[in-house]
C-alpha positions as a Python dict, from the first residue, in 0.01 Angstrom:
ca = {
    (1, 'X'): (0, 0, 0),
    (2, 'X'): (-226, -14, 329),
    (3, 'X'): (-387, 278, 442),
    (4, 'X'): (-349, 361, 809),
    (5, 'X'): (-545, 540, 1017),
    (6, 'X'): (-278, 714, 1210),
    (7, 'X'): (-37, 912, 965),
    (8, 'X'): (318, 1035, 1099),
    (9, 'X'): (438, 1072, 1408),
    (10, 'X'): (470, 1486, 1472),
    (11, 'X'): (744, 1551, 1747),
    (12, 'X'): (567, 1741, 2064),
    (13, 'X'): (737, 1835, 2396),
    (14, 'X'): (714, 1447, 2590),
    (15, 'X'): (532, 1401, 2929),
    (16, 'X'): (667, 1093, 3130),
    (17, 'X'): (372, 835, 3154),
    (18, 'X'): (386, 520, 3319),
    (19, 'X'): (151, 243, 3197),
    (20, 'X'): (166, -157, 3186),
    (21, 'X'): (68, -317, 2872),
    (22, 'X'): (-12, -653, 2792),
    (23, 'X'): (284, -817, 2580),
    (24, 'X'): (41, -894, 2295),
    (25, 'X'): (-77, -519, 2274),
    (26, 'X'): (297, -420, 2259),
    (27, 'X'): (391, -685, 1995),
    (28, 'X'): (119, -546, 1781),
    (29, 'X'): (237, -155, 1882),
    (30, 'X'): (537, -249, 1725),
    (31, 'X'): (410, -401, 1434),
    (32, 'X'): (215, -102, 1396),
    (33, 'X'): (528, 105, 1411),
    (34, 'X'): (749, -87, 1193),
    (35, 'X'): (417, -85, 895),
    (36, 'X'): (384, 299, 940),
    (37, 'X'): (736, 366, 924),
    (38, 'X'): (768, 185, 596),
    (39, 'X'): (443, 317, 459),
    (40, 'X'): (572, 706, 577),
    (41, 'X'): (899, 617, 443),
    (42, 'X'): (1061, 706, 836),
    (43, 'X'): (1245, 518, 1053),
    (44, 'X'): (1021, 269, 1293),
    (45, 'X'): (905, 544, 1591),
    (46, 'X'): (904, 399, 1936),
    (47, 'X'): (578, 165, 1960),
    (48, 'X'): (474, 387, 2288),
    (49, 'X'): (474, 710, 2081),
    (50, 'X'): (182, 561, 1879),
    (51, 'X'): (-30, 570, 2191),
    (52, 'X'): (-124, 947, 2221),
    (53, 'X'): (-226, 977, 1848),
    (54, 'X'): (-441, 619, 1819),
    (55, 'X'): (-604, 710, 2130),
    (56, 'X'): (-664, 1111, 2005),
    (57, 'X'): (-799, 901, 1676),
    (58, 'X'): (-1041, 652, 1853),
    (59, 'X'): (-1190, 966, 2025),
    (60, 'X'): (-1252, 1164, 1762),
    (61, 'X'): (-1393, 955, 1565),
    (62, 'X'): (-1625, 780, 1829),
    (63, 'X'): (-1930, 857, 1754),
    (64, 'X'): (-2115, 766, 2066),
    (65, 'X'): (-1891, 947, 2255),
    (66, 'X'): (-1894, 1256, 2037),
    (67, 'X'): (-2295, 1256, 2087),
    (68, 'X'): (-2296, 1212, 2453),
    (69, 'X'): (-2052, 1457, 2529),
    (70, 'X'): (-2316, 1699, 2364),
    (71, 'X'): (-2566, 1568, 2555),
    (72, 'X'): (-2355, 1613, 2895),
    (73, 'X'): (-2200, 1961, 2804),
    (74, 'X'): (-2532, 2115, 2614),
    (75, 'X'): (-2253, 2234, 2313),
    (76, 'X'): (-2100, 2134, 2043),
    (77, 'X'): (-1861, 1896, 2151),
    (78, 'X'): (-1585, 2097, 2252),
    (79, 'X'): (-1389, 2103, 2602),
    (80, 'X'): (-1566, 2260, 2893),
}
């Protein structure tokens, strides 16, 4: 079985966003949804619903980023 990075899909309260992607990008969201909804045993969750968590993932595990936010806020990484 492949191992995601992004595990289910929790329900939160939605905010209305507006964004253009290219088609490629949303042909490979939906793969992405259909492979996680199989591998969670779900239903396939609305490709645009995977946005919030894989960008929440890339941040918190970027490493860079993670070190110069330290640098710019003088703590440990947390919001200011």
């Amino acid at each position: 079985m492949t191992k995601l990075k992004l595990g289910p899909i929790t329900e939160t309260k939605p905010v209305k966003v507006t964004v253009e992607l290219p088609a490629d990008l949303h042909r490979d969201l939906t793969a992405y949804a259909d492979v996680l909804g199989r591998e969670t045993g779900h239903p396939p969750t609305d490709p645009v619903r995977l946005i919030v968590p894989m960008l929440e993932r890339f941040i918190a595990t970027d490493r860079a980023f993670a070190k110069a936010r330290r640098t710019i806020t003088g703590s440990g990484g947390g919001p200011s």
